[in-house]
C-alpha positions as CSV (number, residue, x, y, z in Angstrom):
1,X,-6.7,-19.3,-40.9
2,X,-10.2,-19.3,-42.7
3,X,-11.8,-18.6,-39.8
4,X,-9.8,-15.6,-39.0
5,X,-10.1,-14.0,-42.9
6,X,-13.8,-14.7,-42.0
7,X,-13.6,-13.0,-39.0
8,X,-11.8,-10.2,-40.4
9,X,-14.4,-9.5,-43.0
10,X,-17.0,-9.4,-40.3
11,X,-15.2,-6.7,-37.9
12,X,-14.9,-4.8,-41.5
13,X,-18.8,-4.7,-42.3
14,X,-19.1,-3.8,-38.8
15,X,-16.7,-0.8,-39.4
16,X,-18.3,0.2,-42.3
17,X,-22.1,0.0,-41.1
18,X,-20.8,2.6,-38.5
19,X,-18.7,4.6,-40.4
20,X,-22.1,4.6,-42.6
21,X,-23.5,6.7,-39.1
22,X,-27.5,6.2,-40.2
23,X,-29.5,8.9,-38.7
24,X,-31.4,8.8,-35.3
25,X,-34.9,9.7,-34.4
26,X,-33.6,13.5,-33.3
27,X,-31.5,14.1,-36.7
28,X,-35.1,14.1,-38.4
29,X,-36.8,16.3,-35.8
30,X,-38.1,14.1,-33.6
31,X,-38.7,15.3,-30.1
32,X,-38.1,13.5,-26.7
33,X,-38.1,15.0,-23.0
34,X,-35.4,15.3,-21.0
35,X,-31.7,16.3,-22.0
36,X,-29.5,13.3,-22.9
37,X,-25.9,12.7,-22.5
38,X,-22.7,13.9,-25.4
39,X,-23.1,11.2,-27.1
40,X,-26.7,10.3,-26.6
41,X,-25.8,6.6,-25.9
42,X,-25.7,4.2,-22.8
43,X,-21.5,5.2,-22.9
44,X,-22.6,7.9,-21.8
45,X,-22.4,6.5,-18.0
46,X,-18.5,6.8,-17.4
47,X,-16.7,3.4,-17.5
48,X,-19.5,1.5,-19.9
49,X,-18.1,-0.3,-23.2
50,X,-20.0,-1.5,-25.9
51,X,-18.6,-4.0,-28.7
52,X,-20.6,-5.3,-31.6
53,X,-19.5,-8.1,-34.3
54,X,-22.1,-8.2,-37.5
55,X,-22.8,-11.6,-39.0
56,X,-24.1,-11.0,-42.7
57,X,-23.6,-13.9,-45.0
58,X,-25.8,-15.7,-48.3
59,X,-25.6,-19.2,-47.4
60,X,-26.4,-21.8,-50.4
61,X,-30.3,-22.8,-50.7
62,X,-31.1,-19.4,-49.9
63,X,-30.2,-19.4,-46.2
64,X,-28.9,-16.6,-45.2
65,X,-27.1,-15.6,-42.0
66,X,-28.3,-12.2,-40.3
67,X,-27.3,-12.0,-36.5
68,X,-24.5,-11.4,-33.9
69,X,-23.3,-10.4,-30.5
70,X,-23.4,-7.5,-28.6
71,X,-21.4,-6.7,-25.6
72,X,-21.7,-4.5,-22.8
73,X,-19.3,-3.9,-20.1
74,X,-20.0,-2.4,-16.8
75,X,-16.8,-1.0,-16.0
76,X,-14.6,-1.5,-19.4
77,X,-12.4,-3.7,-18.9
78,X,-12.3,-3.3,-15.5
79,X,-15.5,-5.9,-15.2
80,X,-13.3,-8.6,-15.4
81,X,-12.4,-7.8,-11.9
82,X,-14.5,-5.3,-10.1
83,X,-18.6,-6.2,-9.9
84,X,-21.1,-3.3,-9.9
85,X,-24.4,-3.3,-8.1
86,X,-27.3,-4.8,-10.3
87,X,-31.1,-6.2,-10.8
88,X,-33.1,-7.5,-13.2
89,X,-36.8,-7.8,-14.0
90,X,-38.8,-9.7,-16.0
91,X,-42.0,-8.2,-17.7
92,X,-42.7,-11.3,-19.6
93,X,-41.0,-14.1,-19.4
94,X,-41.1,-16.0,-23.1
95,X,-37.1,-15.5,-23.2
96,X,-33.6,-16.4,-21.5
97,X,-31.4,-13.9,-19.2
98,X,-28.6,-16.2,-17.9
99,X,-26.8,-15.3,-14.8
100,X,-29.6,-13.6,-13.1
101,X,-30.2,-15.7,-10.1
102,X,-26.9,-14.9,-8.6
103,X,-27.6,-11.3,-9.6
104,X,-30.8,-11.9,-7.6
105,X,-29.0,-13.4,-4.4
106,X,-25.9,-11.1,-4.2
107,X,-26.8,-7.8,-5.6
108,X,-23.8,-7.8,-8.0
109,X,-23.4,-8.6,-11.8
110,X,-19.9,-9.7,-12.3
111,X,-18.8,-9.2,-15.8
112,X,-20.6,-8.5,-19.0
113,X,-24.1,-8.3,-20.3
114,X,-23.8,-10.6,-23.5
115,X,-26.7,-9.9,-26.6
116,X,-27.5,-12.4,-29.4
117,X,-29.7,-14.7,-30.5
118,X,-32.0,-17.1,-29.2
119,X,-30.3,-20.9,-30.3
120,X,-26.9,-18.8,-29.7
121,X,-27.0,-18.5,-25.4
122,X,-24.8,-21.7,-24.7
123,X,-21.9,-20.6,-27.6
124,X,-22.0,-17.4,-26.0
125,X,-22.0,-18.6,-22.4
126,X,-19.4,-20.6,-23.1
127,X,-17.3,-18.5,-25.2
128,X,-17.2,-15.2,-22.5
129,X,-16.0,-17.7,-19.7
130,X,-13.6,-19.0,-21.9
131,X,-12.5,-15.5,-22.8
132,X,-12.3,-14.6,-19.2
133,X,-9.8,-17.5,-18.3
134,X,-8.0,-16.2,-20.9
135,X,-7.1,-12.7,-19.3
136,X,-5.1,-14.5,-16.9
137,X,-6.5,-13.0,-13.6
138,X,-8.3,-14.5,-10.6
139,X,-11.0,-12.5,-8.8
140,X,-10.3,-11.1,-5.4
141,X,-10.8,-15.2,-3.8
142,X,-7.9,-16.5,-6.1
143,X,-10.4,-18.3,-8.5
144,X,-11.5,-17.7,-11.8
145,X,-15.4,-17.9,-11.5
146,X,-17.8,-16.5,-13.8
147,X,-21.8,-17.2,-14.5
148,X,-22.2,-14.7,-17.2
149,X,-25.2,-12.6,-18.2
150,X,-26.6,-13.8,-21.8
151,X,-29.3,-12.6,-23.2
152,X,-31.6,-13.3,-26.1
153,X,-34.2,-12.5,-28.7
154,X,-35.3,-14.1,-31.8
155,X,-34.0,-12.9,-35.2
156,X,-34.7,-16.8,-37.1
157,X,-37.4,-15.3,-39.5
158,X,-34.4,-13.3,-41.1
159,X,-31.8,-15.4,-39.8
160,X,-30.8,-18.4,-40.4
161,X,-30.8,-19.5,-36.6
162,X,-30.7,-22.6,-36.3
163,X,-27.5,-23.1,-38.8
164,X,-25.5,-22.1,-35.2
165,X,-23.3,-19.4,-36.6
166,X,-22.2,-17.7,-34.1
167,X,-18.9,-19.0,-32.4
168,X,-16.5,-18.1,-29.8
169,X,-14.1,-16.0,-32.3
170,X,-17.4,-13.9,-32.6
171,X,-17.7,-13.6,-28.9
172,X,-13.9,-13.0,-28.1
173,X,-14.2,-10.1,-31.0
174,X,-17.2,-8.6,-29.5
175,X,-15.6,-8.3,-25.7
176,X,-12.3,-7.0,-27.1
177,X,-13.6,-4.4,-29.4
178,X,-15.8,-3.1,-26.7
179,X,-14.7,0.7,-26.3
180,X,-16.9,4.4,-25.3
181,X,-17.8,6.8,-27.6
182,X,-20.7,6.9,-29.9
183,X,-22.9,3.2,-30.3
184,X,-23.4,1.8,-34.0
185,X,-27.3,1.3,-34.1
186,X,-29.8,-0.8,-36.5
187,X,-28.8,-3.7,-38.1
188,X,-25.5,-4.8,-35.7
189,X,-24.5,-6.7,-33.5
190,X,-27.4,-8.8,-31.5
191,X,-29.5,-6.6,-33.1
192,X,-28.9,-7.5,-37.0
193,X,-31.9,-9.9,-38.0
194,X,-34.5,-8.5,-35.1
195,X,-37.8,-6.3,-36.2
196,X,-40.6,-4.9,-34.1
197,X,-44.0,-3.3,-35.1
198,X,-43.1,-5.6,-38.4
199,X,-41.0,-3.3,-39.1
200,X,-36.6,-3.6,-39.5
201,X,-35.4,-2.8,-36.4
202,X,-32.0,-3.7,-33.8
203,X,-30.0,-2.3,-31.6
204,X,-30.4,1.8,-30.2
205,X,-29.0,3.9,-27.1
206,X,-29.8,6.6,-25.5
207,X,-28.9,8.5,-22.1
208,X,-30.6,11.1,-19.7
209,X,-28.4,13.4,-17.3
210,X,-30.3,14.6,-14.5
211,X,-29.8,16.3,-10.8
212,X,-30.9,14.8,-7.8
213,X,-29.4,16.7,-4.6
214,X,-27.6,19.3,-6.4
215,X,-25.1,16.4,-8.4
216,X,-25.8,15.6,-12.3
217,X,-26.4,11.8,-12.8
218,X,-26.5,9.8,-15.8
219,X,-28.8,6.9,-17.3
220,X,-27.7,5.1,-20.4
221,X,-30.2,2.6,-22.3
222,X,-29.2,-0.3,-24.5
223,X,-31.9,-2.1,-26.5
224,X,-31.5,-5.3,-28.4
225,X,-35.2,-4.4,-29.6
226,X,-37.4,-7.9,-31.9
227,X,-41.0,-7.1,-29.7
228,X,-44.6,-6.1,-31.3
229,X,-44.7,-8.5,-34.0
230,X,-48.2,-8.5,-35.8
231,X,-48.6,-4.8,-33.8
232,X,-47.9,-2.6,-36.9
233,X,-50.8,-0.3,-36.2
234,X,-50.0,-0.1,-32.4
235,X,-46.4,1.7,-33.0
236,X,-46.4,5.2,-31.1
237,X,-43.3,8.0,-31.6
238,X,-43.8,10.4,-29.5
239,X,-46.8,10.3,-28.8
240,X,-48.2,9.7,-32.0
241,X,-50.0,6.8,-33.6
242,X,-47.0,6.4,-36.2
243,X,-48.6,2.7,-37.0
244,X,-52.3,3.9,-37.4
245,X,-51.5,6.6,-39.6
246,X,-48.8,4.9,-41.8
247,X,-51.8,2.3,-42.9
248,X,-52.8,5.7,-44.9
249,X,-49.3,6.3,-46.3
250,X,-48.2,3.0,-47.1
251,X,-49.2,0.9,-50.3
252,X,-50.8,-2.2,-50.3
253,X,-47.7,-3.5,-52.0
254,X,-46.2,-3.2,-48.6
255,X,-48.6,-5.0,-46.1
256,X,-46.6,-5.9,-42.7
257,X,-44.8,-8.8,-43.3
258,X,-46.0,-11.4,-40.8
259,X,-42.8,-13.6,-40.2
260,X,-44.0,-15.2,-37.2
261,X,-44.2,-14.5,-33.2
262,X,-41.0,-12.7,-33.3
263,X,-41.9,-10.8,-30.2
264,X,-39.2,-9.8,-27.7
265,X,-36.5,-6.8,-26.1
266,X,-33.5,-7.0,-23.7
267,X,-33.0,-3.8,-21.9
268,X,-30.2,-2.8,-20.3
269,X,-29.8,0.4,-18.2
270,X,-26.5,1.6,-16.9
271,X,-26.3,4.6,-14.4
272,X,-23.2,5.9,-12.2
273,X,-25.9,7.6,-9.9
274,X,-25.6,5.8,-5.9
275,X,-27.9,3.1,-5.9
276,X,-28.5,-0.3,-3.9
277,X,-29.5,-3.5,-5.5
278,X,-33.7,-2.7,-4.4
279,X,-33.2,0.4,-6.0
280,X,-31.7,-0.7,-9.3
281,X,-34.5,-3.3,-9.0
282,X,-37.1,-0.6,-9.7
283,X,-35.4,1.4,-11.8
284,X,-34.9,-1.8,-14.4
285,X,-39.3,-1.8,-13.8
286,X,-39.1,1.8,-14.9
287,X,-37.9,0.2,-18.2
288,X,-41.1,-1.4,-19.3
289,X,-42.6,2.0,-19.4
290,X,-40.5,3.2,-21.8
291,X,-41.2,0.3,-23.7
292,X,-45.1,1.0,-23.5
293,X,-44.8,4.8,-24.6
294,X,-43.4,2.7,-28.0
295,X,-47.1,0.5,-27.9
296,X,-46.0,-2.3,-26.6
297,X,-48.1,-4.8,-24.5
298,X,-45.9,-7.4,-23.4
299,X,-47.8,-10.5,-25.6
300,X,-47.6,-13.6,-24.3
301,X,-44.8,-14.8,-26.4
302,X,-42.7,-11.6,-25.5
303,X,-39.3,-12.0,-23.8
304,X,-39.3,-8.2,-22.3
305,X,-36.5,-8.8,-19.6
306,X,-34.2,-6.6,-18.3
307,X,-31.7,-5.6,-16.6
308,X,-29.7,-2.2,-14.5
309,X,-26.6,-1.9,-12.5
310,X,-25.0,1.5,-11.4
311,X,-21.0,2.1,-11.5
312,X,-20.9,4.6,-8.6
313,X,-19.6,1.9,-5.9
314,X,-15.7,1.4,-6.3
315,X,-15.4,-1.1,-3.1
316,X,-16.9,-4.1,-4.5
317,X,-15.0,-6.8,-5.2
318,X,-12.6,-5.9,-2.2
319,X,-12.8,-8.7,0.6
320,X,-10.5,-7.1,3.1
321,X,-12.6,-4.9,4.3
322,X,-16.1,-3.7,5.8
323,X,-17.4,-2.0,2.7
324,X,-19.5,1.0,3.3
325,X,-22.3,1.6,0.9
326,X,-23.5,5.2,0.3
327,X,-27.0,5.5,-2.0
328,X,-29.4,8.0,-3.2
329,X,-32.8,8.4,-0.9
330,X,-35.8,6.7,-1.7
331,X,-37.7,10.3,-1.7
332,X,-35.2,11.6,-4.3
333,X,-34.7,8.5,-6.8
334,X,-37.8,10.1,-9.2
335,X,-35.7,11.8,-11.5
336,X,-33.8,8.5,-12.5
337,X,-36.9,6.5,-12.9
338,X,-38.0,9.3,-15.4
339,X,-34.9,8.8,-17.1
340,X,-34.7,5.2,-16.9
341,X,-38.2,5.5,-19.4
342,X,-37.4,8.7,-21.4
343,X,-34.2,7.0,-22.6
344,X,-35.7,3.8,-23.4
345,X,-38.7,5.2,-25.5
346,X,-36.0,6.7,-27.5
347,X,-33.6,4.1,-27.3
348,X,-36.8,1.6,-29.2
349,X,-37.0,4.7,-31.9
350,X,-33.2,4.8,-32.4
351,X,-32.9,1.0,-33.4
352,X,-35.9,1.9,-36.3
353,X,-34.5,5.1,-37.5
354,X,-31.0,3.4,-37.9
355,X,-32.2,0.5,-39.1
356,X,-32.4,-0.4,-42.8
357,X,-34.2,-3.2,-45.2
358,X,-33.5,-6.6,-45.2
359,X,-33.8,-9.7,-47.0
360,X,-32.7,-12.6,-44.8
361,X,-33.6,-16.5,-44.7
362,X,-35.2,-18.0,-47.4
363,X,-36.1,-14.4,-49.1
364,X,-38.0,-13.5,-46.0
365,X,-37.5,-9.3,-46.0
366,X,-38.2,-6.6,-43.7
367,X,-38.8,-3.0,-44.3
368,X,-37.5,-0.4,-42.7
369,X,-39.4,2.7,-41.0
370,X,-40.2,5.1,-44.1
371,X,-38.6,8.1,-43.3
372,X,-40.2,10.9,-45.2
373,X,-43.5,9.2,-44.6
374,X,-42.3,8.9,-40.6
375,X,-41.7,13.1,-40.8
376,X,-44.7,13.8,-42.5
377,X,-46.9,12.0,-40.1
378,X,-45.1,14.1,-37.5
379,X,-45.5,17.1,-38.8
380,X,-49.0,17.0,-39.7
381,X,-49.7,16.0,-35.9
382,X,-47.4,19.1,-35.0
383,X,-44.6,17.0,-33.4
C-alpha cells in the first residue's frame, strides 16, 4: 500500500507541474520557421500518446531523487497491437537505445518508445513487457512478444541514479497515463534531472505541418534533451549566440556549474506522412540538424541517438494478407526533412524555457535559462 500512496503523490506533482503550464520559447517572442501543429507538440501526429511520471524526492544524507519515465506511443493504445514503420540513427554512440536491431532488420517498431535514465534501461525493459502481458492480448501470431524500445540519458549529477528508483509501478503509470493533447515540458518525466549547455533543461515538443503533393502532413518531435555539457558559450536560439552573449549578462556568482560529462539527447520524431523504413531512416538523420542549429557537436561522450516511425500504414500487423505499401517520392520527401529539423531546434528550446532550477544530489544545482536576460539578448540582436 506504501508503494501505491507513493505512487499517488508522484502522479499528483506530475499534475501539478502541468497544471503549472511554464512558458515556451514562442510565449516570450521567440521566432522559429515553419508553421507548427494546434498544440505545437509531437501529439500533434494523430494517434501519438505521451505519458510522463515525475520522481522528486529528498533522500537522507542529502541524496536526492530527480528522474522518471517518459512514454511515447505510436498508435495510443493501439501499439500494443498494430506496429508502425520505423528507423533509427545514431549520431554518437556513448548511450543505449534498446530494441533497435529488430527495428533495423524488419522496418517496424512494435510498441512504445520508453525514456529514463541511464542505470534505469533494464527496470524499464522489464517493466513495459511485463505491462504488455498484462493487457491480455497476443499479437496477430498468437504470442505475446515484445523487445521494447528504451532509451537513456544521464541525469546522476542531479539525480541520485544509482539509488535505482525507478520501478515497474512507475513504468505501468507512465504507459497508462499516456493520452494527446498538449505535452508537460521541463523538469518531467525522463527529462527531470537532465541539463544541457549547463543549463536546467528536460523534456520539449514541437510539430511542423507541411504539404507535399497537395496533402498537409505532420512531424512531431520529442526530446529527452542532457547534451552540451561544458558548452555554455556554444548555446544558439535562433540563430543567436544566446551562450556567448549571456557570459556578459550573467554574474560571476553564477559560473556554469560543471557537474560532469553529462552529455547526451534521445530524439524521437513521429509523422503520419507515407513513408518506408529508408525513408524514416533519413528523416531520423534530419534530426541531428536540428540539434546543431542548438550548438551542439556531438562530443565524444554524447549519446545523440534517435529514432522516427510514421502512422500512415494501417496494414501492418495483419498476416493474412499481401500488404500493399504506398509512400511519399524520394523527389518530394524535402519538406519533411525540413520539418524533421525545424521542430527539433525548437523542441531543444522548449525543454530550457520550461525548465526550472534545481538542486538535486548531494546539493549539486542547476540553473535555469534566465528569461528576461534570454529576451533581451534577443532583442538587442533583433530576433
Amino acid at each position: 500500500m506504501r508503494w501505491f500512496l507513493d505512487l499517488m503523490l508522484v502522479l499528483l506533482a506530475s499534475q501539478a507541474t502541468f497544471a503549472a503550464e511554464p512558458p515556451r520559447a514562442r510565449d516570450l517572442g521567440i521566432p522559429f520557421d515553419g508553421s507548427p501543429g494546434p498544440w505545437n507538440a509531437i501529439t500533434d501526429v494523430a494517434g501519438v500518446t505521451v505519458g510522463q511520471v515525475t520522481l522528486i524526492e529528498d533522500l537522507p544524507d542529502g541524496r536526492a531523487v530527480r528522474t522518471g519515465v517518459t512514454a511515447v506511443l505510436p498508435r495510443g493504445r493501439d501499439s500494443l497491437m498494430r506496429p508502425v514503420f520505423g528507423a533509427w540513427f545514431a549520431l554518437n554512440g556513448c548511450g543505449e537505445m534498446t530494441g533497435t536491431t529488430w527495428i533495423e532488420e524488419s522496418g517496424q517498431l512494435e510498441g512504445p518508445v520508453m525514456l529514463t535514465n541511464t542505470h534505469s534501461i533494464g527496470t524499464v525493459h522489464e517493466a513495459t513487457i511485463a505491462w504488455r502481458i498484462r493487457q491480455g492480448e497476443a499479437d496477430a501470431t498468437g504470442y505475446v512478444w515484445s523487445t521494447p524500445v528504451v532509451a537513456e540519458t544521464w541525469d546522476g549529477p542531479l539525480n541520485d541514479i544509482n539509488g535505482f528508483h525507478v520501478k515497474p509501478e512507475h513504468v505501468d503509470a507512465a504507459l497508462d497515463s499516456a493520452s494527446s493533447g498538449p505535452v508537460a515540458e521541463g523538469n518531467v518525466g525522463a527529462g527531470t534531472g537532465t541539463m544541457c549547455y549547463d543549463f536546467k533543461c528536460g523534456i520539449g515538443t514541437s510539430s511542423r505541418v507541411v504539404e507535399v503533393l497537395g496533402e498537409p502532413y505532420t512531424v512531431g518531435v520529442l526530446v529527452q534533451a542532457n547534451h552540451g555539457s561544458e558548452r555554455r558559450a556554444e548555446l544558439r536560439i535562433a540563430g543567436v549566440p544566446v551562450g556567448r552573449l549571456l557570459a556578459d549578462e550573467l554574474s560571476e556568482s553564477e559560473p556554469s556549474p560543471g557537474l560532469g560529462k553529462n552529455s547526451s539527447i534521445i530524439i524521437v520524431v513521429a509523422t503520419d506522412a507515407p513513408l518506408l523504413p529508408h525513408q524514416l531512416k533519413r528523416v531520423a538523420k534530419r534530426a541531428a540538424l536540428g540539434l546543431a542549429r542548438t550548438g551542439s557537436v556531438a562530443d565524444n561522450g554524447s549519446g545523440d541517438i534517435f529514432i522516427a516511425f510514421s502512422t500512415a500504414d494501417e496494414s501492418l500487423g495483419r498476416i493474412d494478407t499481401v500488404l500493399t505499401h504506398h509512400s511519399i517520392p524520394n523527389d518530394e520527401i524535402d519538406p519533411l526533412f525540413a520539418a524533421t529539423v525545424r521542430a527539433t531546434e525548437e523542441a531543444i528550446i522548449n525543454s530550457m524555457i520550461a525548465a526550472r532550477d534545481m538542486v538535486g544530489n548531494r546539493g549539486s544545482t542547476a540553473t535555469a535559462l534566465p528569461h528576461d536576460a534570454l529576451m533581451e539578448i534577443m532583442q538587442s540582436c533583433g530576433r
